[in-house]
C-alpha positions, 0 to 999 in steps of 0.5 A: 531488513524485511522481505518484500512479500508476494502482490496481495490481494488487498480486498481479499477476506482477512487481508486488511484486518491482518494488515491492520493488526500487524499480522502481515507486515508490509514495507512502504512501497510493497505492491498489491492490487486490488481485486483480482484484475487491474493494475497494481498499487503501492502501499504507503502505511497504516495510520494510527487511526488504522486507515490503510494508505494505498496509491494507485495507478496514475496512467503512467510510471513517471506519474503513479511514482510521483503520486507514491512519493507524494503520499509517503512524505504526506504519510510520514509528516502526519505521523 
């Protein structure tokens, strides 16, 4: 079982890439920000294509979990 890691800072230098690569590995639904202010958002996957797939904020709890699960099924479907 993989730990969950510290927020990251997606846009920090180097994250992405060592994201993409595997060098970081993140479990779906890790949070990270983007930038150093605002709110947190939560990962859903690398595509094969080495697309990062995030989702953020969406004014509310009920709604950002929504849009969370949306996109992991979304994610996992296109495998």
């Amino acid at each position: 079982m993989m730990r969950y890691t510290s927020t990251l800072n997606i846009w920090a230098g180097g994250i992405q890439q060592a994201i993409e690569t595997g060098k970081i590995k993140l479990q779906r639904g890790q949070w990270l920000r983007c930038g150093s202010t605002g709110k947190r958002c939560r990962f859903v996957g690398v595509s094969s294509s080495g697309s990062i797939w995030v989702t953020h904020w969406q004014g509310s709890s009920r709604a950002t979990a929504a849009k969370f699960n949306a996109a992991a099924v979304a994610f996992t479907r296109k495998g």
